[in-house]
N, C-alpha and C positions, 0 to 999 in steps of 0.2 A: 114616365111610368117605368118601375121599375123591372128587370125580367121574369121576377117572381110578379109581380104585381098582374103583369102583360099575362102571365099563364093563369092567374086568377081568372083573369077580367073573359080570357079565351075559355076556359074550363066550365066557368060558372056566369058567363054571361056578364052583367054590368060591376061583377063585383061588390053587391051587397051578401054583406054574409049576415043578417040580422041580430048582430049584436052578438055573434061566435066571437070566442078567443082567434086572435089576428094570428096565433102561431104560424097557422096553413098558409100565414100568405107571406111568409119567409121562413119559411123549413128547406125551400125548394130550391138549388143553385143549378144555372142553365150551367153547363159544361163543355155542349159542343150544339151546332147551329147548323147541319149541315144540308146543300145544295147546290146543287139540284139531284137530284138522284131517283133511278127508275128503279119503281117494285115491279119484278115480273108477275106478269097474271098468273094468278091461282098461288101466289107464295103460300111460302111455311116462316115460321122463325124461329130460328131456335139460338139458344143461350149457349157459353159454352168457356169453361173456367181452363184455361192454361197455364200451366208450370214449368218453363223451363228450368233446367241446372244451370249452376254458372256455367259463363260463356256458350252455350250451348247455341248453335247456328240459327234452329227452330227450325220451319216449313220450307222444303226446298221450292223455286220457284211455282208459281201458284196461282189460279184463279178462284174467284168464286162465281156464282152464276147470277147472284144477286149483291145489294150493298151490304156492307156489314158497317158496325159499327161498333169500336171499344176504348174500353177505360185501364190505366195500368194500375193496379192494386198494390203492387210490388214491387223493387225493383225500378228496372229500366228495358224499356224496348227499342233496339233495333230495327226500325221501320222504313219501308223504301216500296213503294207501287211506282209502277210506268209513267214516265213523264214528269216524276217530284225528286227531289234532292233525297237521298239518306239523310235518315234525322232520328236523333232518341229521343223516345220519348220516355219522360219517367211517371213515379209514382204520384198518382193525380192527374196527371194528363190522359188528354181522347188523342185518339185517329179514326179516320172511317177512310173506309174506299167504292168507289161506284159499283163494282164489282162488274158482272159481263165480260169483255174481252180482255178487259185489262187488266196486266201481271202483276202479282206483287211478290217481288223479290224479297223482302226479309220481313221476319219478323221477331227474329229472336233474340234471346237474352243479348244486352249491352256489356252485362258485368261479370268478370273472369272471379270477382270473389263470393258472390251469393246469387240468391233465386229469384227471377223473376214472375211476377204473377199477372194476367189481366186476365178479364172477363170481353167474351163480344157478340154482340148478335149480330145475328144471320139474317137475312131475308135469304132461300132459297128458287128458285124456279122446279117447276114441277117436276120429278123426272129426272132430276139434274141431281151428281151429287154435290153436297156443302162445300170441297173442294176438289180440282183437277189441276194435277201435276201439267209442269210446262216443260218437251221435251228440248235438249239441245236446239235438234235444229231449227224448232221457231225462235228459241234465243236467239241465234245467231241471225235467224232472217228480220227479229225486229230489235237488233241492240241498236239501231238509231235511234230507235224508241225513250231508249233507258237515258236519265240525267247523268251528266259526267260522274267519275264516281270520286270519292275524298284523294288527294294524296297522302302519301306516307307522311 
């Protein structure tokens, strides 16, 4: 079965569509599969379209208080959460991150000659905002945390 197929069969049950045009059962491409990941009680979600400039750093250290999850539109991203390698992502590609305690150090533009774009949601926690800044000194108390970073 295939992923579109699987989201049919999930969506609508066994899968008969009673003689519908089959478009709807490959219009759909899975992109990204992720888990495990906790929604806090009582979420929100919200959407949320980013533009870097070129080269442009993006969000300094960072958490969110729920999972997010996004897609790059544009461009290329610079991506790096606690515990994973830095890595680009480019245009077509997802990331997501658990969200909750864990930092996500980059996010921003890859390329010194144009703009990068993605879209991401949010799950938030109640109460909480969408993001909170991470100051020095927890860097410093959890850079064990952080994956080696590239050499020059």
């Amino acid at each position: 079965m295939t992923v579109s197929e699987n989201h049919a069969a999930h969506v609508h049950g066994d899968g008969e569509d009673g003689g519908a045009p089959a478009g709807w059962k490959t219009a759909a491409t899975m992109l990204q599969d992720a888990a495990p990941f906790t929604v806090p009680d009582g979420a929100s979600a919200m959407t949320v379209h980013v533009e870097w400039e070129p080269g442009d750093p993006g969000t300094p250290p960072h958490r969110h208080s729920g999972p997010a999850f996004g897609y790059v539109v544009k461009g290329a991203v610079r991506f790096e959460i606690e515990g994973e390698a830095e890595r680009v992502v480019e245009a077509g590609g997802t990331f997501w991150e658990p969200g909750g305690d864990v930092i996500h150090y980059q996010d921003g533009n890859a390329l010194t000659d144009a703009r990068t774009e993605f879209v991401v949601v949010m799950l938030c926690a109640p109460g909480k905002p969408m993001l909170e800044l991470v100051d020095e000194a927890e860097l410093a108390e959890r850079a064990h945390l952080r994956a080696p970073r590239p050499t020059a």
